[in-house]
GUFI-858683 format. One line per field, with one value per atom (N, C-alpha, C, O): residue number from 1; residue in one letter; atom name; y, x, z. Coordinates in Angstrom, 1 decimal, always signed. Each point is the difference from the previous one (the first is absolute). Layout:
BEGIN
vexvex = NUM; ...
torro = A; ...
marti = CA; ...
y = Y; ...
x = X; ...
z = Z; ...
END
This chain:
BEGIN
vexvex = 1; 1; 1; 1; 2; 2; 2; 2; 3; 3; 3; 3; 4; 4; 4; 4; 5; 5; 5; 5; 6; 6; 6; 6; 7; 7; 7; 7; 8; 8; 8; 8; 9; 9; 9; 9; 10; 10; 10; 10; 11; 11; 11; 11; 12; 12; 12; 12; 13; 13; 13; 13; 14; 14; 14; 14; 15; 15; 15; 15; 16; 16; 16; 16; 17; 17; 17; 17; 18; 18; 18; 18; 19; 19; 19; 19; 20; 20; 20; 20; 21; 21; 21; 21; 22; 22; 22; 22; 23; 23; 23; 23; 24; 24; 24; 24; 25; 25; 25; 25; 26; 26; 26; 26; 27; 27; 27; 27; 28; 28; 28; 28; 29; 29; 29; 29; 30; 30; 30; 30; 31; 31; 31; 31; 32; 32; 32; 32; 33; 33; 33; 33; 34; 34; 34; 34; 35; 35; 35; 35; 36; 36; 36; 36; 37; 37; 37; 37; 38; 38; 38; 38; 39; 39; 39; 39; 40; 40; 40; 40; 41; 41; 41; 41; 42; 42; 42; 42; 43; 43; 43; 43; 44; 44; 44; 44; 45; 45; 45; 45; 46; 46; 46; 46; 47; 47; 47; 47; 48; 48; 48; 48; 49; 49; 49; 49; 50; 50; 50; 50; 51; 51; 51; 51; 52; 52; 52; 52; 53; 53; 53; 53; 54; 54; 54; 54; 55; 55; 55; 55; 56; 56; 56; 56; 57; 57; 57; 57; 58; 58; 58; 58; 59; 59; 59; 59; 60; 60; 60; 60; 61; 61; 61; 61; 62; 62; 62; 62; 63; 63; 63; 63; 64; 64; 64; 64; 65; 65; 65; 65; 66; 66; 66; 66; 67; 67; 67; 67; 68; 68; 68; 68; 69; 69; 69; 69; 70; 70; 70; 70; 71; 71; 71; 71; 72; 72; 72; 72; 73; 73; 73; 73; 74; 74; 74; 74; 75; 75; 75; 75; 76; 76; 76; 76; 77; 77; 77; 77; 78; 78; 78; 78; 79; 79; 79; 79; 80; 80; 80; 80; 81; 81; 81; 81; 82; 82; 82; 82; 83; 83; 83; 83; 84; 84; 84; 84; 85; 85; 85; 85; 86; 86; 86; 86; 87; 87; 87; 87; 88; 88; 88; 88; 89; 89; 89; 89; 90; 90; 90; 90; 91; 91; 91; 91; 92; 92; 92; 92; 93; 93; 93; 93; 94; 94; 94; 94; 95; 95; 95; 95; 96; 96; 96; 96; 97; 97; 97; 97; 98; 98; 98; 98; 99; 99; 99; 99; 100; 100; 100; 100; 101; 101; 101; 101; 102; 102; 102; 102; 103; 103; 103; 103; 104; 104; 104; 104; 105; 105; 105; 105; 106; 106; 106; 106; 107; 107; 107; 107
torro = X; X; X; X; X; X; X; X; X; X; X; X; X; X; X; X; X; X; X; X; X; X; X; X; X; X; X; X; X; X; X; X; X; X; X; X; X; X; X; X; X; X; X; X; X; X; X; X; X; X; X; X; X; X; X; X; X; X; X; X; X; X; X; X; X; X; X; X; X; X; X; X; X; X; X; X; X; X; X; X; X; X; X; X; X; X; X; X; X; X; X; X; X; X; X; X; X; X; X; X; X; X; X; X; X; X; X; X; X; X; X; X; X; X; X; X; X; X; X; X; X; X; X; X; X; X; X; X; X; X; X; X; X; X; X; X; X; X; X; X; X; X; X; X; X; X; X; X; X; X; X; X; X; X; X; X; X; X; X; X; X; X; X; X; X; X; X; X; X; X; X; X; X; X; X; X; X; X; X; X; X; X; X; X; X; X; X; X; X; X; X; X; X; X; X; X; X; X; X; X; X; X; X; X; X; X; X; X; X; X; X; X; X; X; X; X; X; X; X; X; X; X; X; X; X; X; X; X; X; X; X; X; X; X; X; X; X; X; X; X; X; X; X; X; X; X; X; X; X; X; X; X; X; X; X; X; X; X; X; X; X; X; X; X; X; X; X; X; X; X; X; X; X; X; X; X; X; X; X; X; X; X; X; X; X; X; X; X; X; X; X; X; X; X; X; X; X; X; X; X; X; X; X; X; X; X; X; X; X; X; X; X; X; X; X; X; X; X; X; X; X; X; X; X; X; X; X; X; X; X; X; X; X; X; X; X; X; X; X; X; X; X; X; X; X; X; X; X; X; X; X; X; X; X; X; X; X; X; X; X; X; X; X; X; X; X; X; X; X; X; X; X; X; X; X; X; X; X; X; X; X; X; X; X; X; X; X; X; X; X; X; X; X; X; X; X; X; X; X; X; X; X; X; X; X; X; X; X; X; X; X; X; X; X; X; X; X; X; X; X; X; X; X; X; X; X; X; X
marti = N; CA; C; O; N; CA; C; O; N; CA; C; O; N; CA; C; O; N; CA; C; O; N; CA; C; O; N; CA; C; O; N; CA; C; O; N; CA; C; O; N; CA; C; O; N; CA; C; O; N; CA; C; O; N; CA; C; O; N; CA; C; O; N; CA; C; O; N; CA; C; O; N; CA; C; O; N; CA; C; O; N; CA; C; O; N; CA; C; O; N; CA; C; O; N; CA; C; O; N; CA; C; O; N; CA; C; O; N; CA; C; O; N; CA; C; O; N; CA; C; O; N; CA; C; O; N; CA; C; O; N; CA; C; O; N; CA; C; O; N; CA; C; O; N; CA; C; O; N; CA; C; O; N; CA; C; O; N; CA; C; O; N; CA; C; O; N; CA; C; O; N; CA; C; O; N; CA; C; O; N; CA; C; O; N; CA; C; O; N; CA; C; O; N; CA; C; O; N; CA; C; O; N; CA; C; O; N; CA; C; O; N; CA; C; O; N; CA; C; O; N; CA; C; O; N; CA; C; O; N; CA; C; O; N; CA; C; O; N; CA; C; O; N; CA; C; O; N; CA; C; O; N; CA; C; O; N; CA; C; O; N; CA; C; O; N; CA; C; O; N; CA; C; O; N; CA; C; O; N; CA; C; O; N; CA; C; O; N; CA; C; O; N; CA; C; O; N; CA; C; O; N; CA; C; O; N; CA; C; O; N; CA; C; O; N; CA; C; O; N; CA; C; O; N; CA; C; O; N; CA; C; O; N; CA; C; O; N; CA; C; O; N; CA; C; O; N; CA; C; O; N; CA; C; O; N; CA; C; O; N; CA; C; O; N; CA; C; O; N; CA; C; O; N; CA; C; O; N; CA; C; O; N; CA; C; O; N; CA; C; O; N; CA; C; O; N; CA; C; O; N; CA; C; O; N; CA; C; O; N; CA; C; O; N; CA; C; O; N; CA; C; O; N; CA; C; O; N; CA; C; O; N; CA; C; O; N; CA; C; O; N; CA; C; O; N; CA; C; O; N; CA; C; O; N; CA; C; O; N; CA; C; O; N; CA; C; O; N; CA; C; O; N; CA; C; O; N; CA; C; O
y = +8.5; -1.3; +0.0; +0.6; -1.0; +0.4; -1.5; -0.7; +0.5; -1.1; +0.0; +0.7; -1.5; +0.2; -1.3; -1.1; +1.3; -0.9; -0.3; +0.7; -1.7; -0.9; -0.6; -0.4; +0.6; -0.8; -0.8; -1.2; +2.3; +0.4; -0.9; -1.1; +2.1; -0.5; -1.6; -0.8; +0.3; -1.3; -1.5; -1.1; +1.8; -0.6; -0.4; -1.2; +2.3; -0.4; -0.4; +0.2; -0.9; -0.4; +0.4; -0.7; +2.2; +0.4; -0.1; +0.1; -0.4; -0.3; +1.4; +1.0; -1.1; +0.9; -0.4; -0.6; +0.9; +0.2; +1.1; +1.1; -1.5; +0.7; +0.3; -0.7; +1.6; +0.0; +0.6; +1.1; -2.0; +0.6; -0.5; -0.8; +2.0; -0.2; -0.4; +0.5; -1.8; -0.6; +0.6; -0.4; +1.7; +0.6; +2.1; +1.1; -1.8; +1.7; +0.0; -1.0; +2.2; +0.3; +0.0; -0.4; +1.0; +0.2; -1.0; +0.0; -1.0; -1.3; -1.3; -1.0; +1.5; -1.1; +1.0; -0.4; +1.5; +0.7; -0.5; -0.5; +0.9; -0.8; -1.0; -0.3; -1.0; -1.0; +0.0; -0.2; +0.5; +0.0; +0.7; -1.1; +1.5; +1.1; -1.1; -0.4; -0.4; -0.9; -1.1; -0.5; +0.0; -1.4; +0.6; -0.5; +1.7; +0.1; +0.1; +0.0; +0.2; +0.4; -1.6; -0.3; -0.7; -1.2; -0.2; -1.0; +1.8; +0.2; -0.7; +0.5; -1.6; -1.1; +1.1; +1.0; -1.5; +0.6; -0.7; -0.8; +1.3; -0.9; +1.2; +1.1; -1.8; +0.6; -0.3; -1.1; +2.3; +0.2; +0.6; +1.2; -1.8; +0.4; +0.6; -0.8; +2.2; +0.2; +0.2; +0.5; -0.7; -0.1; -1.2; -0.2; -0.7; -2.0; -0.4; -1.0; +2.3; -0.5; +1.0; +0.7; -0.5; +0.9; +0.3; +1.1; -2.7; +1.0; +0.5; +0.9; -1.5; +1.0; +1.1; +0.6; +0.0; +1.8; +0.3; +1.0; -1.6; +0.5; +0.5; +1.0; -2.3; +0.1; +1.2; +0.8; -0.6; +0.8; +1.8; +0.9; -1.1; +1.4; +0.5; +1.1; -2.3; +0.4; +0.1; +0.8; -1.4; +0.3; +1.3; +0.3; +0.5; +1.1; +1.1; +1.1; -1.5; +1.2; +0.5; +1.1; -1.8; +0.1; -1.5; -1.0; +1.6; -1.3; -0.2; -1.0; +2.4; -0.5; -0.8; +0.2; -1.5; +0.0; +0.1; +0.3; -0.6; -1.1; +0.8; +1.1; -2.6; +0.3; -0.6; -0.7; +0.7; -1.0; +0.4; +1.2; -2.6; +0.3; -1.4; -1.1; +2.1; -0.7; -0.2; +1.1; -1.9; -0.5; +1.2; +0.5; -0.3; +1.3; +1.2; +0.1; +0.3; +1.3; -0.1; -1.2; +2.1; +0.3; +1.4; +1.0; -1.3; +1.1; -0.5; -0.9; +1.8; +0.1; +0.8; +1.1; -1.7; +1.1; +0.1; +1.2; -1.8; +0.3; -0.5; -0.8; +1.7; -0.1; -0.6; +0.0; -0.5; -0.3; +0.7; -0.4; +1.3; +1.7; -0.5; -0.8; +0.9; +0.0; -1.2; -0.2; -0.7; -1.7; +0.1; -0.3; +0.8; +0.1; +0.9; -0.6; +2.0; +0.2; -0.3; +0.3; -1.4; -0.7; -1.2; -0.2; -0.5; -0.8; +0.2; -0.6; +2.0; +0.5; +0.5; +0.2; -0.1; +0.6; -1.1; -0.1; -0.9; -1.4; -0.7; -0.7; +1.0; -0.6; +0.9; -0.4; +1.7; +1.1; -0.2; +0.1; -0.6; -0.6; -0.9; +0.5; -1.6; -1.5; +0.5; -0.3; +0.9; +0.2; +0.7; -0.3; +1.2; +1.0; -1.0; -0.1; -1.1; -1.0; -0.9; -0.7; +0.5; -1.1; +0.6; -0.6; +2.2; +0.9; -0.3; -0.2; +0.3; -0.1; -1.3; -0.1; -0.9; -0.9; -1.1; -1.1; +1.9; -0.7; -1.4; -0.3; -0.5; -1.4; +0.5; -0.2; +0.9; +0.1; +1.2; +0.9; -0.8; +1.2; +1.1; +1.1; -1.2; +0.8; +0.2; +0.4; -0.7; -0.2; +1.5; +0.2
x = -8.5; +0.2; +1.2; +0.9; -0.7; +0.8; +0.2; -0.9; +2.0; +0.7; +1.1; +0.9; -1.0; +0.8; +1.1; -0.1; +0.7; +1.6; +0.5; -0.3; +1.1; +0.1; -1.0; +0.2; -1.2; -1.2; +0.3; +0.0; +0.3; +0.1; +0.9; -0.1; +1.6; +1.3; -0.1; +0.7; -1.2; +0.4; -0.8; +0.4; -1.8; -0.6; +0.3; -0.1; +1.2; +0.5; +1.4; +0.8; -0.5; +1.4; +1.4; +1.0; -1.2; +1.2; +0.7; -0.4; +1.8; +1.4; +0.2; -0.4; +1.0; +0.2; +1.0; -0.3; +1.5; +1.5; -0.2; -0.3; +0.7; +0.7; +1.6; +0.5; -0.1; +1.7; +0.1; -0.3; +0.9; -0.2; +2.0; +0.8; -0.8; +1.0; -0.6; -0.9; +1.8; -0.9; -0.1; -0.8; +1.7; -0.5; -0.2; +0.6; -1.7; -0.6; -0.6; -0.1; -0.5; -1.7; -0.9; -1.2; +1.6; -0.8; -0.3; -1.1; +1.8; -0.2; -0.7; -0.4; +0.3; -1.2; -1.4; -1.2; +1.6; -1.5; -0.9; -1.1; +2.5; -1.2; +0.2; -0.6; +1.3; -0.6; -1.4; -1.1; +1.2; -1.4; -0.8; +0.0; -0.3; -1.3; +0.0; -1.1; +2.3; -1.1; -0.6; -0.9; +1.5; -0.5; -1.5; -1.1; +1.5; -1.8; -1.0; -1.1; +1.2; -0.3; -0.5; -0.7; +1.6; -0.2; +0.9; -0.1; +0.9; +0.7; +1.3; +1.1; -1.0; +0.6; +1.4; -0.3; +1.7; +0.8; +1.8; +0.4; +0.2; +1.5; +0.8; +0.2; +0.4; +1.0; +1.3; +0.4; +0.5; +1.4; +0.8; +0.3; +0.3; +1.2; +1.2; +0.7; -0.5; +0.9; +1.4; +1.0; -0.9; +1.1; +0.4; +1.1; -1.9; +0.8; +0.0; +0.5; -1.4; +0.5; +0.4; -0.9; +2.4; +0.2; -0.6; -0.2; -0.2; -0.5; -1.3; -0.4; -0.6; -1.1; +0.3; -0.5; +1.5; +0.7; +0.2; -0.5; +1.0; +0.6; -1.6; -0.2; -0.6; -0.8; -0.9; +0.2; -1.0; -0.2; +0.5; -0.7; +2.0; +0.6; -0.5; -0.3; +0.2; +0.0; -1.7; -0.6; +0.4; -2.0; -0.5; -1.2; +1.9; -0.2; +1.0; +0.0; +0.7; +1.5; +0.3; +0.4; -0.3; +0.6; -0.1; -0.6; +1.8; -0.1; -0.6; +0.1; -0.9; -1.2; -1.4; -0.8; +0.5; -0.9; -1.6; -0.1; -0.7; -0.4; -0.1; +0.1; -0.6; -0.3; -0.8; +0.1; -1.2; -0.8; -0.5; -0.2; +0.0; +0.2; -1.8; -0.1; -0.8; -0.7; -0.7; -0.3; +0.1; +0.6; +0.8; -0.6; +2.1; +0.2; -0.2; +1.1; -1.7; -0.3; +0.9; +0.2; +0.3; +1.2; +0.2; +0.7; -1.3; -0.4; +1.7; +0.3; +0.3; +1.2; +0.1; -0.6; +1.5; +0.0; -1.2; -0.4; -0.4; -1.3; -0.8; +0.3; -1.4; -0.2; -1.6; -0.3; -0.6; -1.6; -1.1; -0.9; +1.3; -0.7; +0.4; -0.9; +2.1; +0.4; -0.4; -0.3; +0.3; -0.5; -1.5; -0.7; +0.1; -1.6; -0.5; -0.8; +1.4; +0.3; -0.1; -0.9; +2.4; +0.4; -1.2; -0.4; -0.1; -0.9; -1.2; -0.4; -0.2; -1.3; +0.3; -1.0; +2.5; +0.0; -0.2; -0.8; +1.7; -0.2; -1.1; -0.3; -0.4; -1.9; -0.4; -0.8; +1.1; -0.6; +0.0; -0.6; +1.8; +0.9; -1.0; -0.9; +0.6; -0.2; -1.7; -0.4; -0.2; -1.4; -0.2; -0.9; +1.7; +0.2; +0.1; -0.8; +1.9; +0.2; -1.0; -0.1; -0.8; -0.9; -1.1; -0.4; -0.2; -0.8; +0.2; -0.9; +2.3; +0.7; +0.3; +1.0; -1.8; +0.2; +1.4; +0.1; +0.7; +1.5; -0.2; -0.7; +1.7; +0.2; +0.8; -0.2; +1.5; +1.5; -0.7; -0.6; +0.5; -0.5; +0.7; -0.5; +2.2; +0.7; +0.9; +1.1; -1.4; +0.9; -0.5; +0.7
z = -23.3; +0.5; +1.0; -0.5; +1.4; +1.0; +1.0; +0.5; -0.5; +0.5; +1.2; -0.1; +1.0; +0.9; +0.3; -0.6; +1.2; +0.4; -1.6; -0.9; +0.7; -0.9; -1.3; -1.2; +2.2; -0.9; -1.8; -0.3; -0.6; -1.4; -0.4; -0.6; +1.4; -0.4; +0.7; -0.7; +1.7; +0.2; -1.3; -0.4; +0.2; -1.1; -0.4; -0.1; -1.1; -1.1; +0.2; -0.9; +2.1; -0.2; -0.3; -0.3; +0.3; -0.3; +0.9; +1.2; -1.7; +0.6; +0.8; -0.5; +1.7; +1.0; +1.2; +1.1; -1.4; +0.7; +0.4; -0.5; +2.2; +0.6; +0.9; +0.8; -1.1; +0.2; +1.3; +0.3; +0.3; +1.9; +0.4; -0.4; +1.5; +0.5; +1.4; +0.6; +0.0; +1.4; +1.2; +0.9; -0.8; +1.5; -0.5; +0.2; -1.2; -0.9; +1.0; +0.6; +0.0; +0.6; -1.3; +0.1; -1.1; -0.9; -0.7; -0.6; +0.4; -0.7; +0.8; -0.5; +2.0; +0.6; +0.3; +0.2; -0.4; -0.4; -1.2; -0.1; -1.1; -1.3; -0.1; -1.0; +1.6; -0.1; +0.9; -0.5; +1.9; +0.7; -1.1; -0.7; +0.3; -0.7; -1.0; -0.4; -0.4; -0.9; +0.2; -0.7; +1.9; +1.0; +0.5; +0.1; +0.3; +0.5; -0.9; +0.5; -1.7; -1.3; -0.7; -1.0; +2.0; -0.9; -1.3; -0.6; +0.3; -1.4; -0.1; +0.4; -1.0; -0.3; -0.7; -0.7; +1.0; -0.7; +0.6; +0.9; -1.7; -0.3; +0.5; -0.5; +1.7; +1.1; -0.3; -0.2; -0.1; -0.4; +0.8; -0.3; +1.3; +1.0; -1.0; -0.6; +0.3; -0.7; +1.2; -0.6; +1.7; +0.4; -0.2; -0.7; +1.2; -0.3; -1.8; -0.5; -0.2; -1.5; -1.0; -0.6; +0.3; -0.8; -1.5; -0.6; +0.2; -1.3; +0.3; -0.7; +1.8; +0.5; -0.1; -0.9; +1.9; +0.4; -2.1; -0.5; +0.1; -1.0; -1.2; -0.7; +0.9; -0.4; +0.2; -0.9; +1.8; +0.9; +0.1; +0.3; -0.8; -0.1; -2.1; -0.4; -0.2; -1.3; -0.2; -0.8; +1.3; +0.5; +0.5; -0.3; +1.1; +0.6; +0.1; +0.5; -1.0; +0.0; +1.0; -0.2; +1.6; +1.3; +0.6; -0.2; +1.1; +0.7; +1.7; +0.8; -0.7; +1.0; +0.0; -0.9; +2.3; +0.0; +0.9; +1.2; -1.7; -1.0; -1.2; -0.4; -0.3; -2.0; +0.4; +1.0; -1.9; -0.3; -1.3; -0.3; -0.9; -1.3; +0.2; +0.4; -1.0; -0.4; -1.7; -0.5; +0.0; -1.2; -1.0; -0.9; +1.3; -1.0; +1.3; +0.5; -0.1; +0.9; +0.8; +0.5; -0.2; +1.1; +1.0; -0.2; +1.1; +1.6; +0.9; +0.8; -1.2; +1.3; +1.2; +0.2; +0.7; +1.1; +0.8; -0.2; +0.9; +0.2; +1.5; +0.9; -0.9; +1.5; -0.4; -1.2; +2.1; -0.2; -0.8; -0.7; +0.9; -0.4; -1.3; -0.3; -0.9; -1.0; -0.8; -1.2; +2.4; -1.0; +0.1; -1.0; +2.2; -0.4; -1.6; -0.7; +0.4; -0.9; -1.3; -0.8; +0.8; -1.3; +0.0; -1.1; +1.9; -0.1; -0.8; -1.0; +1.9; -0.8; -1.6; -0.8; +0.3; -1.4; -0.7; -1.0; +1.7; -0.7; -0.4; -1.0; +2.2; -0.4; -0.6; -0.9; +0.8; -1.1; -1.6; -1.1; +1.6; -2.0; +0.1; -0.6; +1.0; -0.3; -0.5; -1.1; +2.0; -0.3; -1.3; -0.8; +0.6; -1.6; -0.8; -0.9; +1.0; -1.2; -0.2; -1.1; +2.3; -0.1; -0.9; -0.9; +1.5; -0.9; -1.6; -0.8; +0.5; -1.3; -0.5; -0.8; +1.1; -0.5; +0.1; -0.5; +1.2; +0.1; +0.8; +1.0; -1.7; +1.4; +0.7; +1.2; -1.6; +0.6; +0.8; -0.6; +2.2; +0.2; +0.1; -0.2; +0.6; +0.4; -1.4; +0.2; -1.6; -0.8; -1.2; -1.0
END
């Protein structure tokens, strides 16, 4: 069964923060890639908010970004290639849990 963009993960609503510094290249990449994607998600300037950065650092164990933490899952450091990736494992999990009976897909 094979799924593409968002699809899965946007369904089911999971929560999905993204931790961007404002003049990243790599942080208006993955924002573009989830806007084109359609993929609804919560934008966290960790320069204008410290406990974002702080946050952020205890989420990924560095303080480069982007992060992006989708519900619990956490991809740091990251370029399009890496979020296409974490995307497809994410729909991989979700479809395993659905097989399995789970409501929580990613749990």
């Amino acid at each position: 069964m094979a799924y593409s963009g968002g699809l899965l993960v946007c369904q089911f609503k999971l929560k999905i923060r993204l931790f961007i510094k404002p003049y990243c290249p790599w942080c208006h990449q993955a924002q573009h890639w989830l806007d084109a994607r359609g993929i609804k998600y919560e934008t966290l300037d960790v320069i204008a908010d410290r406990q974002a950065m702080a946050e952020m650092a205890r989420l990924s164990g560095q303080m480069l970004a982007p992060v992006i933490e989708v519900d619990g899952r956490i991809l740091a450091d990251f370029g399009p290639e890496e979020l296409e990736k974490f995307w497809e494992s994410l729909n991989s999990k979700i479809v395993k849990s659905l097989h399995r009976g789970k409501m929580s897909p990613l749990k």
